[in-house]
C-alpha positions as CSV (number, residue, x, y, z in Angstrom):
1,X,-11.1,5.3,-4.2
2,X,-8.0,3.8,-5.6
3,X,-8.0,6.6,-7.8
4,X,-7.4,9.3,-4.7
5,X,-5.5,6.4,-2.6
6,X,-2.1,6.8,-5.5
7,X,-3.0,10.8,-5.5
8,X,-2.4,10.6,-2.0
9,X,0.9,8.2,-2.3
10,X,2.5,10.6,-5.3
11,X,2.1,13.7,-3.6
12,X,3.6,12.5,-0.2
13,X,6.5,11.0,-2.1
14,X,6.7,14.1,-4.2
15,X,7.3,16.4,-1.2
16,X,9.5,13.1,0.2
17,X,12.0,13.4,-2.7
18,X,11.6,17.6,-2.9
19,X,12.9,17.3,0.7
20,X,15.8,14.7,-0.1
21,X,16.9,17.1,-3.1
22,X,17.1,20.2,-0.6
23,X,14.1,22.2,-2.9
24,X,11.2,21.5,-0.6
25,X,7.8,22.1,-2.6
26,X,4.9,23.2,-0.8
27,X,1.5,21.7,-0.7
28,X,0.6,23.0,-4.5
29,X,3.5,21.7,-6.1
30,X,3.5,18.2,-4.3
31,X,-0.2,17.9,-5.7
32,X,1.0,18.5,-8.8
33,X,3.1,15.6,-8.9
34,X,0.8,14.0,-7.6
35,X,-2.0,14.4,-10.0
36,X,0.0,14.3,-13.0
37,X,1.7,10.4,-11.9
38,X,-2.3,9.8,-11.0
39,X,-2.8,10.4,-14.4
40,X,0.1,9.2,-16.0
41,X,-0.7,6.0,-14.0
42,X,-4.4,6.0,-15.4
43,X,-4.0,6.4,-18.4
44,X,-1.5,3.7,-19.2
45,X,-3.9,1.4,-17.0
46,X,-6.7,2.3,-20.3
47,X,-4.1,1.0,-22.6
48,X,-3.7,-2.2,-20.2
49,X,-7.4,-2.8,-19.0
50,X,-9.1,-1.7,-22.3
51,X,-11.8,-4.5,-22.6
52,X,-12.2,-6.1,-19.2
53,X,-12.2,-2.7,-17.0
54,X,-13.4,0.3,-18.9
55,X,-15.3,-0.7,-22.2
56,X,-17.9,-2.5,-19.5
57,X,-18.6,1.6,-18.2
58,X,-19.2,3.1,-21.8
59,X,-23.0,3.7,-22.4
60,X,-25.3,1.4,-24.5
61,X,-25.3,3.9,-27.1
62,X,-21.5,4.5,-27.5
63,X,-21.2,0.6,-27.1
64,X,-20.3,-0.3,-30.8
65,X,-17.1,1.7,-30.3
66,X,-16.5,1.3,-26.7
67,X,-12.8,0.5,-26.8
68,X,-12.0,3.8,-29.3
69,X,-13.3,5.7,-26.7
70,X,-11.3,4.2,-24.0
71,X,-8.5,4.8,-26.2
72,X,-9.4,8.0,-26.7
73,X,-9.9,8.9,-23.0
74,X,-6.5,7.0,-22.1
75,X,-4.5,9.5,-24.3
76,X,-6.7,12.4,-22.8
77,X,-5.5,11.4,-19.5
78,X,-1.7,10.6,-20.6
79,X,-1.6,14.2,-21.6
80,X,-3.2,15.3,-18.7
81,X,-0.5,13.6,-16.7
């Protein structure tokens, strides 16, 4: 919920600042911004939160290399952003 709370946030400050800047950006373009800070925002958070937040969701069977895969999905989601 967090998650589509700081969509939410970025786009309405997106289309905020777009209006500031005199090139006003239409609903599209300020969920662009949006998603790509989300993002951004998330994926940095894997780097931060490795062990205590994200390696607790990786399946039993992946567990022996949870945190490579929450690295792994971090980066995914920094180049997402």
């Amino acid at each position: 919920m967090s998650f589509l709370f700081l969509i939410a946030t970025s786009s309405f400050l997106a289309w905020g600042a777009s209006l500031l800047i005199k090139r006003p950006l239409d609903l599209r373009g300020a969920m662009r911004w949006g998603m790509g800070l989300g993002f951004l925002c998330t994926g940095c958070d894997h780097f931060i939160n490795a062990s205590n937040r994200y390696a607790p969701m990786i399946p039993d069977i992946l567990a022996s290399h949870a945190l490579e895969w929450v690295y792994v999905t971090g980066i995914a989601e920094l180049a997402g952003g």
